[in-house]
C-alpha positions as CSV (number, residue, x, y, z in Angstrom):
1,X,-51.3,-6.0,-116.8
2,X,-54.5,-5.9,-115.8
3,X,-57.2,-8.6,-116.8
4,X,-60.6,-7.4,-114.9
5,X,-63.4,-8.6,-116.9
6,X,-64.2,-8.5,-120.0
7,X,-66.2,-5.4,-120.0
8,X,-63.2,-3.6,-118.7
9,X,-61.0,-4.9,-121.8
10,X,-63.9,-3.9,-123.8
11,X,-64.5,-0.6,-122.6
12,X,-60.4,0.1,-123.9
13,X,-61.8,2.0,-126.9
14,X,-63.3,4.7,-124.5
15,X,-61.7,7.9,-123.4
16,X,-60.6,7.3,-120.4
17,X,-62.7,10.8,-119.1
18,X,-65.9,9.5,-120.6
19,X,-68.9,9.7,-118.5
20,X,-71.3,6.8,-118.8
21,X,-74.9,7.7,-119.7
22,X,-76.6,6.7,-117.3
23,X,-74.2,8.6,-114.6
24,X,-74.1,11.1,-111.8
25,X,-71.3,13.5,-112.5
26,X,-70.2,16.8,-110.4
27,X,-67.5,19.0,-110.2
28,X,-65.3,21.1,-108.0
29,X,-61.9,22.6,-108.3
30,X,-60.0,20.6,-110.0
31,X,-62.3,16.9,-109.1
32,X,-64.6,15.4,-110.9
33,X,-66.6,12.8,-109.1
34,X,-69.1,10.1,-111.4
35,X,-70.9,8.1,-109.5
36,X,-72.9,5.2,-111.8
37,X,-76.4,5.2,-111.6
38,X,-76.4,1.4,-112.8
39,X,-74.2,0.2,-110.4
40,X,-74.1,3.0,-107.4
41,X,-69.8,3.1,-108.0
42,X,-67.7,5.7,-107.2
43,X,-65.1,7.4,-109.6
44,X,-62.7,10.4,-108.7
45,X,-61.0,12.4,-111.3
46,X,-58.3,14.9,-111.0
47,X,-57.8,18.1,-113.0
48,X,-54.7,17.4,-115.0
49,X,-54.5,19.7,-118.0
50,X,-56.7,23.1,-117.0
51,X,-56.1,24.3,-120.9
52,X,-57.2,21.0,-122.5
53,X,-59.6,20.4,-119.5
54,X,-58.2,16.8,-119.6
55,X,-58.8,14.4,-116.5
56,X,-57.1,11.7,-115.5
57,X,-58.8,9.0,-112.8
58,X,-57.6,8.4,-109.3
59,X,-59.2,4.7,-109.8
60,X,-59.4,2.4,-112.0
61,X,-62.1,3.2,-114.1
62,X,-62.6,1.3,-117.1
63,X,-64.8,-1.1,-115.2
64,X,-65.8,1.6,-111.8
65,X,-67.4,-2.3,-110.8
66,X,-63.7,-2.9,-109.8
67,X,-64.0,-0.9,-106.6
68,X,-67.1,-1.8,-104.3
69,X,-68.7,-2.1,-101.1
70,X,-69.3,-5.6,-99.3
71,X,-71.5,-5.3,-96.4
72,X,-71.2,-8.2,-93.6
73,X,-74.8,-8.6,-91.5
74,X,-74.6,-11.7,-89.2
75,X,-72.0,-13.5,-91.5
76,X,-74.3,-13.1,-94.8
77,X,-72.3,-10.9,-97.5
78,X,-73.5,-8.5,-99.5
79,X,-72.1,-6.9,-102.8
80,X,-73.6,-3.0,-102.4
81,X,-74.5,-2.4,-105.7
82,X,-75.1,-6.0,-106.9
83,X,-77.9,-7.2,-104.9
84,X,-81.0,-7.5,-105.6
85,X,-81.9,-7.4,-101.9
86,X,-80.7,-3.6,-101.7
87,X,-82.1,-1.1,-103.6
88,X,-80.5,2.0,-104.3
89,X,-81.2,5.8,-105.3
90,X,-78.2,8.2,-106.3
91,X,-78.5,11.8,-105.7
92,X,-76.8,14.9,-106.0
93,X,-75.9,17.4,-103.2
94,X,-74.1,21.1,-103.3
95,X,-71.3,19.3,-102.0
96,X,-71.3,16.0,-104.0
97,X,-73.6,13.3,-103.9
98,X,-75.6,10.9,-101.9
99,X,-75.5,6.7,-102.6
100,X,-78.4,4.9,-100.4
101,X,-78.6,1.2,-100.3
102,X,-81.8,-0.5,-98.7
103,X,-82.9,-3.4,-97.5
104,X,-85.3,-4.3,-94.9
105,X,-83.1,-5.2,-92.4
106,X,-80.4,-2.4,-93.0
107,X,-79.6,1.0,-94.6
108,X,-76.2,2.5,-95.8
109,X,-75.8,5.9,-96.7
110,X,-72.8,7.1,-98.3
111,X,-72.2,10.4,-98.8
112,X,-69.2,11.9,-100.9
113,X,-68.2,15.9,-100.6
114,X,-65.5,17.8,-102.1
115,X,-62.5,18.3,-99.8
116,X,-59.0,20.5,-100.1
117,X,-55.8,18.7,-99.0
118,X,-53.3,21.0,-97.0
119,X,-52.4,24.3,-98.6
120,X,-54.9,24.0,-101.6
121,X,-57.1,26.2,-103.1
122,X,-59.6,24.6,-104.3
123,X,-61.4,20.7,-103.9
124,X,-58.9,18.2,-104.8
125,X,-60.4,15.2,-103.2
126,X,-63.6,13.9,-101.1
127,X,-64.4,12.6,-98.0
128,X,-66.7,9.8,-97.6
129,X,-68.8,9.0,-94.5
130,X,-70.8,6.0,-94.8
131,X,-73.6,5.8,-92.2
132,X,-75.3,1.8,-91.4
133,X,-78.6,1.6,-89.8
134,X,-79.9,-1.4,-88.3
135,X,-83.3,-1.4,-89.5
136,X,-84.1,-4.7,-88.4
137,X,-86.4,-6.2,-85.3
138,X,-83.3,-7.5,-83.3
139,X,-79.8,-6.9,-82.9
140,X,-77.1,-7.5,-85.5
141,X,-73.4,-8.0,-86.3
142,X,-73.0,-5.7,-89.0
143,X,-69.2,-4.8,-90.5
144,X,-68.0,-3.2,-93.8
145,X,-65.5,-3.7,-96.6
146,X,-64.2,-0.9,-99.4
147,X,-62.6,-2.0,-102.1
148,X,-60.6,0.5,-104.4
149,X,-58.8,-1.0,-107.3
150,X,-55.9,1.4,-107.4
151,X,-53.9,1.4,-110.7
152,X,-51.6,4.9,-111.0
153,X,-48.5,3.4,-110.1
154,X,-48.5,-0.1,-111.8
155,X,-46.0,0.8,-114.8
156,X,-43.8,1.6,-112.4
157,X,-44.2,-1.2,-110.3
158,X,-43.8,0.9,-107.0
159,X,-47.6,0.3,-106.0
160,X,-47.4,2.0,-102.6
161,X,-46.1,4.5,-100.2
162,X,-47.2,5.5,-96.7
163,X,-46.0,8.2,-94.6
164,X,-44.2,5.2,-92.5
165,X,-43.0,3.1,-95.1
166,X,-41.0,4.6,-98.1
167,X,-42.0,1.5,-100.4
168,X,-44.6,-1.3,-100.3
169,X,-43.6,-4.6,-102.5
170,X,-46.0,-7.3,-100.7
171,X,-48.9,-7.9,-99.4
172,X,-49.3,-5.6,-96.5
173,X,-52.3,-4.9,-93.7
174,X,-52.2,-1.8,-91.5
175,X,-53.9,-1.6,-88.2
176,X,-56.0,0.8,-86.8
177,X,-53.2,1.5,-84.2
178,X,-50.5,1.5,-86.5
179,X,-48.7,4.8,-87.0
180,X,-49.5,4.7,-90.7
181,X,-52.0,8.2,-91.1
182,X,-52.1,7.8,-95.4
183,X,-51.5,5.2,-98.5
184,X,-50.8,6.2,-101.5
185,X,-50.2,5.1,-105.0
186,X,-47.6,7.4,-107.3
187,X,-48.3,8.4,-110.5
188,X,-46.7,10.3,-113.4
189,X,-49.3,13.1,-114.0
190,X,-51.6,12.6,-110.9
191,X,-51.0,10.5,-107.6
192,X,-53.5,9.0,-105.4
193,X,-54.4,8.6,-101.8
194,X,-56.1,7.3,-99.0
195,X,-56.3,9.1,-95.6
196,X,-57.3,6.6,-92.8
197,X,-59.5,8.8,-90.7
198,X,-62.0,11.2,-91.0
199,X,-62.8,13.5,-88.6
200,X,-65.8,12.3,-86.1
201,X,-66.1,9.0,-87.7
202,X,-64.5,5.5,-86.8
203,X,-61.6,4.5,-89.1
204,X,-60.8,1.0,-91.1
205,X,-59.9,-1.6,-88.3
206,X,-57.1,-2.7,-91.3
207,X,-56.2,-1.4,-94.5
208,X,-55.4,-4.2,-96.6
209,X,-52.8,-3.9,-99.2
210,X,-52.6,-6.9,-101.8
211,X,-53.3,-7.9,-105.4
212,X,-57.0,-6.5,-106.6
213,X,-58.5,-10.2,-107.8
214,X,-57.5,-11.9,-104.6
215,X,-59.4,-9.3,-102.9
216,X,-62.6,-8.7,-104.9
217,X,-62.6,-12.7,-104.7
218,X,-62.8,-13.1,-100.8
219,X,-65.8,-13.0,-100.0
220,X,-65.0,-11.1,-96.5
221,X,-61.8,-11.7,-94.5
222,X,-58.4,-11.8,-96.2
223,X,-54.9,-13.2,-94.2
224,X,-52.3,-11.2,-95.5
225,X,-48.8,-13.6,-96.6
226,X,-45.8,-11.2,-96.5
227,X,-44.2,-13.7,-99.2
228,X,-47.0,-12.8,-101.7
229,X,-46.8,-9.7,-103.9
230,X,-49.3,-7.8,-106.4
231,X,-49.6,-10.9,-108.8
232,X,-51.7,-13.7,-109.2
233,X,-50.5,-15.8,-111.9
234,X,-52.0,-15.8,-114.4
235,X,-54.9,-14.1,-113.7
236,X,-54.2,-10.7,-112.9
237,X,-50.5,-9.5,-113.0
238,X,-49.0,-6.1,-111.7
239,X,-52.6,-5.1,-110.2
240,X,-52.9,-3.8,-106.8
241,X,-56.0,-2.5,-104.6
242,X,-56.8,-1.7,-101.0
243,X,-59.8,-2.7,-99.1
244,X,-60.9,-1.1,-95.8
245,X,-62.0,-3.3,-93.3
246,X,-64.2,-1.7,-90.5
247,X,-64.7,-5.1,-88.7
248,X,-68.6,-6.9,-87.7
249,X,-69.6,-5.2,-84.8
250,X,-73.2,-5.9,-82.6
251,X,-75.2,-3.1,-83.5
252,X,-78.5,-2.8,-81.7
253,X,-81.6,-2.5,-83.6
254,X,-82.5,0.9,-84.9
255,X,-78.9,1.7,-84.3
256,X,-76.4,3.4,-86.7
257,X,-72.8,3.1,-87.0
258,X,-70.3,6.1,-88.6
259,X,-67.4,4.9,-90.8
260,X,-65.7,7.2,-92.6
261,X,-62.0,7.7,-94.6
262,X,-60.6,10.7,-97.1
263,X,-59.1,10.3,-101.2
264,X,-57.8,12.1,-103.5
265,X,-54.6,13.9,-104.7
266,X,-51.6,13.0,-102.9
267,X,-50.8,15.8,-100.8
268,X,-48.5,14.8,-97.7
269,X,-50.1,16.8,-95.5
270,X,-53.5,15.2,-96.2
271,X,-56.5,16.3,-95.5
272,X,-57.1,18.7,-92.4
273,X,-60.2,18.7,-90.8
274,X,-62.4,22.0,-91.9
275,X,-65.7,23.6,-91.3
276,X,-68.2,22.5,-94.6
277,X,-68.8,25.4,-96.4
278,X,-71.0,25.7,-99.7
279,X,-70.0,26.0,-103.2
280,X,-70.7,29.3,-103.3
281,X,-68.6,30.2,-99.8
282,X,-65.5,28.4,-101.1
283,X,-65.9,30.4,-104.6
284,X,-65.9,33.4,-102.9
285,X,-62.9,32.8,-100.2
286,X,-60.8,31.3,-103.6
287,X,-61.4,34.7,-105.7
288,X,-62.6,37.9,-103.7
289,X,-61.0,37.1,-100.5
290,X,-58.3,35.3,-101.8
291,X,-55.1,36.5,-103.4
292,X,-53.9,36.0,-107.2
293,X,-51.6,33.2,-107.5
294,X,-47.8,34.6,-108.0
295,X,-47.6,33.9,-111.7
296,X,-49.7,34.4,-115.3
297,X,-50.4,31.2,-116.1
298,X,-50.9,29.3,-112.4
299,X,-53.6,32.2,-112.2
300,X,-55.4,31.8,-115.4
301,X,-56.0,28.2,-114.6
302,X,-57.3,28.9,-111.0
303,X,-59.7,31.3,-112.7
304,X,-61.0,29.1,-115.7
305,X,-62.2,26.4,-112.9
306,X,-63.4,29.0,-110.6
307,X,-65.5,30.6,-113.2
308,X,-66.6,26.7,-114.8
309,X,-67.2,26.4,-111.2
310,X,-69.7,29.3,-111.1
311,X,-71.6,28.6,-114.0
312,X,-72.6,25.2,-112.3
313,X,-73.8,26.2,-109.2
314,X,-75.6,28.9,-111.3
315,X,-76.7,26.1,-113.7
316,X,-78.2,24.0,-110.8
317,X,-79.9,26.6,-108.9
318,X,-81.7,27.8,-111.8
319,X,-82.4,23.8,-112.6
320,X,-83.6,22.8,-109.1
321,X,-86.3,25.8,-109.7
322,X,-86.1,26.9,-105.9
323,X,-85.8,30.4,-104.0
324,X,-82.3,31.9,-104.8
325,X,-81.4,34.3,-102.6
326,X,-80.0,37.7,-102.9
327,X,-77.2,37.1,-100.7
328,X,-76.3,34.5,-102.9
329,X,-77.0,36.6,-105.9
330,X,-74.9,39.4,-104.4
331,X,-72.1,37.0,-104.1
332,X,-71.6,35.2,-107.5
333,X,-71.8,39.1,-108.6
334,X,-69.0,39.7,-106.4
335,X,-66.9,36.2,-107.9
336,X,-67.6,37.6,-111.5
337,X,-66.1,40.9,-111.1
338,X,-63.0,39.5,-109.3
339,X,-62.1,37.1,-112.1
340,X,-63.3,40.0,-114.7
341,X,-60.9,42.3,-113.0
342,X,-58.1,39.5,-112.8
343,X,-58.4,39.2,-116.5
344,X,-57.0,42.1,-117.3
345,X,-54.0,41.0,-116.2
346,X,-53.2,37.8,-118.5
């Protein structure tokens, strides 16, 4: 039972795919990714139902506030998002989108792209790198938390898994040199996870698993009590998130520090490092260089999100109003008359 806030209780009523108005939304493969232009948070969506093109969030998402950023700079706590002392712009990229939080004393870039978990065809999660810049005159302690309120597997009451530990009941933290390389919470039509690393950048110090309002209400660190579960009566019952912490660190001014961790569909064998290709590229390798899936119906779906996939890209080049060029023109040629020539086979 979840009791947020209550703009979460009110915002019941909505679909549960709704995109809020004033919202950043893109898609890939079978993600959808909103990113509130409000209140600079982060939803994920997975593809659930390719015929009724039905969604189902990886997050909780019927207040996206649930699931933030707190920056630490020399002990003084930020809420990224929140405060009035960082602005933000929201942008959109070929790959995903762009958050920017400034101040005059830092910067933090967070960039979201579409990602493919082992074996998959198409995007079925993102990878975020979040980049800090000291922009200040001196040198400063500067650390980051994430907060995602997870929220798949609370009917069923088993709120986690790792690829170490086959069930977690209790409050739980999991060190940087733990063996631990994923968390993830079940679900019944789509399962979430968290991969702890991302390639080139430095991974959480401690992924902290406990209940969501004991979290979101420490203002930075959190001691972990073994005898504790997902509840805190009577506030919040049965409601479990995870927060990243990538500890306060002395970064020199003008400096930058690299944090960065994968989510997305569960897939257990995460998500392999790969070289960034564009929309386009990925279109192309999925349909003309790739083969038909084995059956009718696994096929049509793969082609009705390649093809909604296509129209996009084609949709935002023409929107964006610069130079398209004809090797890109030659290809999206070459995407329709694969799928065209797939179609006669349904």
């Amino acid at each position: 039972m979840r009791l947020h806030a209550a703009a979460a209780l009110a915002a019941l009523a909505l679909s549960a795919t709704a995109v809020p108005a004033a919202a950043l939304e893109a898609k890939e493969g079978l993600v959808r990714l909103v990113v509130n232009e409000t209140s600079a948070r982060v939803s994920v969506y997975r593809l659930v139902d390719v015929a009724k093109n039905r969604y189902e969030s990886l997050l909780f998402d019927q207040d996206p506030r649930t699931s933030f950023m707190t920056l630490n700079v020399d002990g003084r706590t930020v809420k990224l998002g929140d405060s009035s002392d960082y602005r933000f712009s929201v942008s959109r990229t070929d790959q995903g989108a762009v958050i920017e939080f400034k101040s005059a004393a830092c910067a933090v870039r967070q960039t979201v792209v579409f990602a493919k978990s082992a074996g998959s065809a198409l995007a079925d999660g993102v990878r975020v790198s979040i980049e800090i810049e000291n922009l200040s005159e001196r040198d400063s302690s500067i650390g980051l938390r994430c907060l995602l309120d997870t929220w798949l597997s609370e009917k069923a009451g088993a709120h986690f898994t790792t690829d170490q530990r086959a069930r977690v009941s209790e409050e739980t933290a999991i060190t940087s040199d733990a063996p631990d390389t994923w968390v993830s919470s079940p679900g019944e039509k789509a399962s979430f996870m968290v991969e702890l690393s991302y390639p080139e950048y430095e991974r959480p110090a401690r992924a902290v698993l406990a209940n969501w309002k004991r979290l979101s209400d420490a203002p930075w660190s959190f001691e972990v009590n073994p005898q504790r579960n997902f509840t805190l009566i009577p506030y919040s019952i049965n409601d479990s998130a995870i927060a990243l912490y990538w500890e306060p660190v002395v970064l020199q001014r003008g400096g930058t520090r690299k944090l960065g961790f994968t989510m997305g569909a569960f897939n257990e064998g995460g998500y392999p490092e790969s070289v960034v290709k564009t929309a386009t590229e990925e279109l192309f390798a999925s349909t003309v260089l790739g083969a038909a899936p084995p059956d009718a119906a696994t096929s049509l779906g793969a082609d009705l999100v390649a093809a909604r996939d296509l129209l996009q890209r084609i949709d935002r080049a023409i929107a964006t109003g610069g130079e398209i060029l004809p090797e890109e023109i030659a290809a999206w040629k070459k995407i329709l008359d694969r799928l065209e020539e797939r179609k006669k086979g349904y």
